[in-house]
C-alpha positions, 0 to 999 in steps of 0.5 A: 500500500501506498499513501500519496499526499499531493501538495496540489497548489504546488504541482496542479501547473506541473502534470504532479498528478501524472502516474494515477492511472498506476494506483490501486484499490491498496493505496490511499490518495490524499489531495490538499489544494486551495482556491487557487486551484480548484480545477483537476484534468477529467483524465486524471479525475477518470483515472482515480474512479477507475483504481478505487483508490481510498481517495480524500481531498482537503481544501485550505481554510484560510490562506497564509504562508505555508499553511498548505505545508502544515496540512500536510505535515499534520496527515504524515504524523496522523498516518504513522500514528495510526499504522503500525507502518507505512510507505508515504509519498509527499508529491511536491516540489517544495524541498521543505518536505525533505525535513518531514521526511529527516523527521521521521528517518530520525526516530529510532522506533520509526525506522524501517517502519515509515517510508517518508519520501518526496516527489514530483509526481505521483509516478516518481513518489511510487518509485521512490518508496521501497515496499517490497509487496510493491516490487511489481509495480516499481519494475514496471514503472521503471521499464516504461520510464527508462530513457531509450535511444531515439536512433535506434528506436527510430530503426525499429520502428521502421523496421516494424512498419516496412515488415507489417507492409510486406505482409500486407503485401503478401495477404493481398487479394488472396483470402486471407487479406483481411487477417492481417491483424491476427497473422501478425499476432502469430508472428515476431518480426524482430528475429526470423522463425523457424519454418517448423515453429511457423508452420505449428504456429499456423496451424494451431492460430488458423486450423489445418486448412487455412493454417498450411494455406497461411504458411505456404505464403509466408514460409518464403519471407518471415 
């Protein structure tokens, strides 16, 4: 479980919300925010319903510096006070934060128990945290957010686009044109497949009939 503590007047103009789409109905999503910043993206606001996550807002009362701030800093000492542990993410780019987060790594009977860590964005708050019951989560947002190189990206996906006309090509004006779709399913256009592999492959995606038909055409180019 995760618990994400928005500093929304902070990140509201920033995307901060980016990476709700990622929660569950484990995690328990708290947004703090003012008059100033009253409005949230329907996407995002979408993306909440759909994770049935425990969801809580909490509007500033009256303005003042940092009061915002104190909200906060309030809700991290209630959650700890109340669970046995916790893994809290304050999403935010205020780097006062950081001593909420210094406070609780200080006490020798919270530690290893509350997971206190700053962010800038709800996906960068889940990956900062380090429950081990959430490792799944953490990997596949690393995967999706690791930095690629644009070259060879490009030549991939080149790769792929002249691969998928080549099959168009061949499936055209025979009756099998139209299954473009799921002969690709079938197929790996990364590397070449064995003729056995296509062939058992054919067969098993198209019936005997139109599987050998399938393979037929294609046994000479994939």
């Amino acid at each position: 479980m995760a618990i994400l503590m928005v500093d929304y007047e902070n990140v509201w103009g920033t995307n901060g919300l980016k990476g709700v789409e990622y929660l569950t109905s484990e995690d328990i999503l708290y947004i703090f925010y003012s008059q100033c910043c009253e409005k949230i993206r329907a996407e995002y606001m979408e993306a909440i319903r759909n994770s049935n996550c425990d969801f809580m807002i909490y509007k500033l009362r009256k303005t003042g510096k940092n009061a915002l701030d104190f909200y906060i800093a309030s809700q991290v000492g209630e959650c700890c006070g109340k669970l046995q542990e916790a893994q809290i993410a304050i999403i935010s780019n205020d780097k006062g934060f950081k001593a909420v987060a210094d406070f609780w790594s200080l006490k020798e009977e919270s530690k290893g128990k509350y997971v206190i860590v700053t962010a800038p964005t709800v996906e960068r708050g889940i990956l900062a945290l380090n429950a081990a019951s959430d490792k799944e989560r953490r990997n596949f947002l690393m995967q999706k957010s690791q930095m690629l190189d644009l070259g060879q990206e490009h030549a991939k996906y080149l790769q792929k686009k002249a691969f998928r006309q080549k099959l168009e090509n061949i499936l055209s004006e025979t009756e099998y044109e139209g299954m473009l779709e799921q002969v690709l399913e079938m197929l790996d256009e990364d590397k070449p497949i064995p003729r056995k592999m296509l062939y058992t492959g054919s067969l098993h995606s198209f019936g005997r009939k139109n599987g050998t038909k399938i393979y037929h055409l294609l046994k000479n180019v994939v």
